[in-house]
Every structure is written in C-alpha cells, then in structure tokens.
C-alpha positions in Angstrom: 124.5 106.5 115.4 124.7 105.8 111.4 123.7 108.8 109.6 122.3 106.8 106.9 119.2 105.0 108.3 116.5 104.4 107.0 115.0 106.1 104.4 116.4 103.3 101.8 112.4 101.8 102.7 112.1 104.3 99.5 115.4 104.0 98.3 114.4 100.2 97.3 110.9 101.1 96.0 112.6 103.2 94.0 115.6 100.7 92.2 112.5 98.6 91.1 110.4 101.0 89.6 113.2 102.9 88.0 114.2 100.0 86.2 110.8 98.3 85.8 109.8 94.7 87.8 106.8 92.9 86.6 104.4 91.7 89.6 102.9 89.2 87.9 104.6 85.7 87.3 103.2 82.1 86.3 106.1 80.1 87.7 105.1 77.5 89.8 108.6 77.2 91.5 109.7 80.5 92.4 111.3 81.3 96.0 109.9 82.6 99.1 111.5 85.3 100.8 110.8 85.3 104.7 113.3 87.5 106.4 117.0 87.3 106.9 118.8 84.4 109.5 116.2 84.1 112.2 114.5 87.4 112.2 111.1 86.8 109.9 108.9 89.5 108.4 105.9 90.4 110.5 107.9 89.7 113.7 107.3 92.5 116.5 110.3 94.2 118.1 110.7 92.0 120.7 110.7 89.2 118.7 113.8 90.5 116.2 115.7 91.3 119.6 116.1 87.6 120.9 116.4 86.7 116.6 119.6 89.2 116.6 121.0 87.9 119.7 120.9 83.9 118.6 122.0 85.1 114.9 125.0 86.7 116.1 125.7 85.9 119.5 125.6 89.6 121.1 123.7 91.2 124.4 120.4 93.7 124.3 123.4 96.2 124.6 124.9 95.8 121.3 121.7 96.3 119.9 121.2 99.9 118.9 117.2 101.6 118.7 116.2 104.3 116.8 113.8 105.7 115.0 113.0 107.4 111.5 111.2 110.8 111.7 110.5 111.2 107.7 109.1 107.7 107.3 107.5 107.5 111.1 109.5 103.9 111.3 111.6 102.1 114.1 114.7 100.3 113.5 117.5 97.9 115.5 120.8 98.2 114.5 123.5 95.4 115.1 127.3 95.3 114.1 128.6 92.4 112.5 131.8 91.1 112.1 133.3 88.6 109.4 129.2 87.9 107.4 131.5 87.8 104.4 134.9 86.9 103.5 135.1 90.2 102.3 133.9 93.3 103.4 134.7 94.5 106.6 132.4 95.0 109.2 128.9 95.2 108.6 125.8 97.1 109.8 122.4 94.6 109.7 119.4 97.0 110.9 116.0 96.0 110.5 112.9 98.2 109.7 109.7 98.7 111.6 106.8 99.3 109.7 104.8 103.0 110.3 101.3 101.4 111.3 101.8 97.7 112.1 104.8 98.1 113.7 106.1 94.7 112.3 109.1 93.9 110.5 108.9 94.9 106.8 112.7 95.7 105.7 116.5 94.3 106.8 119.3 96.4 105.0 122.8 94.7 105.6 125.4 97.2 104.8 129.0 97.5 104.0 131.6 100.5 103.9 129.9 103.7 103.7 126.7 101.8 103.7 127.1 101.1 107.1 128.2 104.3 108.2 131.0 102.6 110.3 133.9 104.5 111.5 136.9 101.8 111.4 139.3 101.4 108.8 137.0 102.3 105.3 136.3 99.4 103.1 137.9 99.4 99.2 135.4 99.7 96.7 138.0 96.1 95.0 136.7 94.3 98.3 133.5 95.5 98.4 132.8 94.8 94.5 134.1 91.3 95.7 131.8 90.6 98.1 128.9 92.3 95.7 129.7 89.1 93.3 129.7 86.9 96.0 126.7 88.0 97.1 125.0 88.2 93.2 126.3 84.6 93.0 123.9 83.6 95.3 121.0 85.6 94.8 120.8 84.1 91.3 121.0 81.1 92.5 118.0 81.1 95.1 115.2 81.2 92.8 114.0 84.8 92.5 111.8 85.1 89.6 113.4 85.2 85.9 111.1 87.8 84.9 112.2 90.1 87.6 116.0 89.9 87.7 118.0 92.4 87.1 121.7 92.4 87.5 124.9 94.8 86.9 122.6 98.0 86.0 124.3 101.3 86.2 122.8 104.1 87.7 123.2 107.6 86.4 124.5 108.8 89.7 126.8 106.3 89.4 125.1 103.4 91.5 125.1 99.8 90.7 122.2 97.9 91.0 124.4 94.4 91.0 120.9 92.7 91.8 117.1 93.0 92.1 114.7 90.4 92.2 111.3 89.6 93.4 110.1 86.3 94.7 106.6 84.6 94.5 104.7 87.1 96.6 106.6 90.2 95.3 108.8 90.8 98.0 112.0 91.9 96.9 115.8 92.0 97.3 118.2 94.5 96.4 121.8 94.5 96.2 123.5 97.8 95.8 127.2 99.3 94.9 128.4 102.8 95.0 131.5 104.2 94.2 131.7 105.0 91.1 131.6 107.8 89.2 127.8 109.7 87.7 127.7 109.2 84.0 127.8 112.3 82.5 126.5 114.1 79.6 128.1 114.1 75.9 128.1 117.5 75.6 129.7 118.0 78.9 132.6 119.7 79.4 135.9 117.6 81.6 136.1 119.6 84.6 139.4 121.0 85.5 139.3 119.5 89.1 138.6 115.6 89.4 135.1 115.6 91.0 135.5 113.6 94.3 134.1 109.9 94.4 131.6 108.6 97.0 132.8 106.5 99.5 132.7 103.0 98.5 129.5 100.8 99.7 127.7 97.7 99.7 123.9 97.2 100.7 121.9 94.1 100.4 118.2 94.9 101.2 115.3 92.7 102.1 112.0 94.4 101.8 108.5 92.8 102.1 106.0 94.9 100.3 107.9 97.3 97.2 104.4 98.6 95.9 103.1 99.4 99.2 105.5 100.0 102.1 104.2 100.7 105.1 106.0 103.9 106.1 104.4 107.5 106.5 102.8 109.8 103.5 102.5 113.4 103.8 99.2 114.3 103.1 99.7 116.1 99.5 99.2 119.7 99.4 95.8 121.0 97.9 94.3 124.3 96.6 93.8 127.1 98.7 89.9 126.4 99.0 90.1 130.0 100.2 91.2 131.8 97.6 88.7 132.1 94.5 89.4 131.1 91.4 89.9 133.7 88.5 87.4 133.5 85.4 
C-alpha cells in the first residue's frame, strides 16, 4: 500500500495558512465545491464505494481500505489510468473524517504523489499536467481573494494553486521536485544534493480551519510537582 497516505488532511491546512487565505468574501458568484466526479463530501463509505466504481468503471476489489493511525481517519484508494493527457497513472483516495466518519478530503496524485511503482513520471510531464490542471482551477470560480498560484516553497514545493470557494472549502494543487531554496550565506556543497522524486497532488478538502481528524490532547504541567518560589 502507498506509503504516503494520508496525513496531507494537515498537509493542506497547512499550504493555506502558510501563505495566508482570507475566509471572508462578499462575492455573490463564487463556486461551490462539492466533491470530486460522483463522490460528494459528507458521503459515508459505502456511498463513495458504488461513486468510485461508476467514476471509473472498476470492482469492490480494486478498491483499496485503509486507515490513518496519526490522524484516526479511513481512506479508499483507487488507481486510475489516463485522468490526464499527461501524467501517468494516478492514485485518487478519499479521506474519512475522525468523528463523523464522512467524506471530508480527495487527494488525486501523480508520480511520487501516488506512491506508484510503474515506470516514474518526469517532473516535464508532470509540470504539464500541473498547468493543465491550474488552467482550470482558475477558470472554475474560486474566489479572487483567495488564489494563489506558482508559489515556491522553501523546501522546494510548488504550490501551482490554492483557492477557496464560497463556503471555504478549498483546493490545492501541488508540485515537487525541485530543489529547497537555500540560504545566501550558504556554502555549494561538494556533492549535488539528491532531488525528490517528481509529484503532482491535486487536493480537495472540505473544512481547512477545522478538519475533522484526531488531536493529541496537549501536554500539561506536572500538577504533581510544586512549583519553586
């Protein structure tokens, strides 16, 4: 199974409040994000199942279960073939929430984003299917005030987009690949540093303030121990 699942339910929290996104808009014609295909948040397991099997025309065997022990979440996991021109074979798994159990996240990934083991995608034809896919997230109606596009992450991530619709859910489109900016007053190292593997993720998430995944309880004082004057 893909080693990368799932904890990109924080991953995603985190490209929008790196960066910044506003959760307040007065646009009166702003999209609505429901889901991906057929599969709509707030859908139970069951329900995604028979979505993924009419979306892409597979059996209950193809359709991979598992489960996040950090963020206490569920997920199914389908490979897709050809969802692009470009890109390879792709990974779509959608995310469980912790306490409702309902769909609250898909990620659709690409290259080392899927955590496939075929023939490894080019970071060339996944940065072509990034602009394909940035093409059309600008063009659905996201809200101005929240788009961001083509931001370079200091690890070397791009966030190619990030946008919120009318009720702050949010999509995410992200690159990696490249290589970590590094400091001025750093020194060349005398071995080339090796690259990530190339990959493409396109992420669909229904609540980025509040997702429902698990919190450690923070650690307090030691009540027992007394404090010194």
């Amino acid at each position: 199974m893909r080693g990368r699942n799932l904890v990109l339910v924080w991953f995603v929290f985190v490209i929008f409040t790196y960066f910044g996104a506003s959760t307040t808009s007065d646009a009166a014609e702003v999209y609505h994000l429901t889901g991906f295909r057929s599969a709509e948040f707030g859908m139970t397991e069951a329900q995604v199942q028979k979505a993924i099997e009419k979306d892409f025309n597979v059996g209950s065997k193809e359709v991979i279960r598992g489960d996040n022990p950090g963020e206490k979440t569920s997920y199914l996991d389908v490979p897709v073939m050809n969802l692009l021109p470009s890109g390879g074979e792709a990974h779509v798994s959608y995310i469980f929430g912790y306490q409702t159990h309902k769909l609250i996240q898909i990620n659709v990934g690409w290259g080392a984003a899927a955590g496939t083991d075929g023939v490894p995608a080019t970071l060339k034809t996944l940065a072509e299917a990034a602009n394909q896919l940035r093409v059309y997230l600008l063009g659905v109606g996201y809200r101005p005030d929240s788009i961001m596009a083509n931001r370079r992450m200091p690890d070397g991530r791009i966030v190619v987009f990030r946008g919120l619709d009318a009720d702050n859910r949010g999509a995410a489109l992200l690159l990696t690949g490249g290589a970590p900016e590094k400091p001025a007053e750093a020194k060349a190292p005398d071995i080339k540093a090796e690259l990530p593997k190339p990959g493409l993720e396109l992420s669909y998430i229904v609540d980025i303030k509040n997702p429902d995944v698990f919190h450690a309880p923070s650690a307090g004082p030691d009540k027992a121990t007394p404090s010194k004057p």
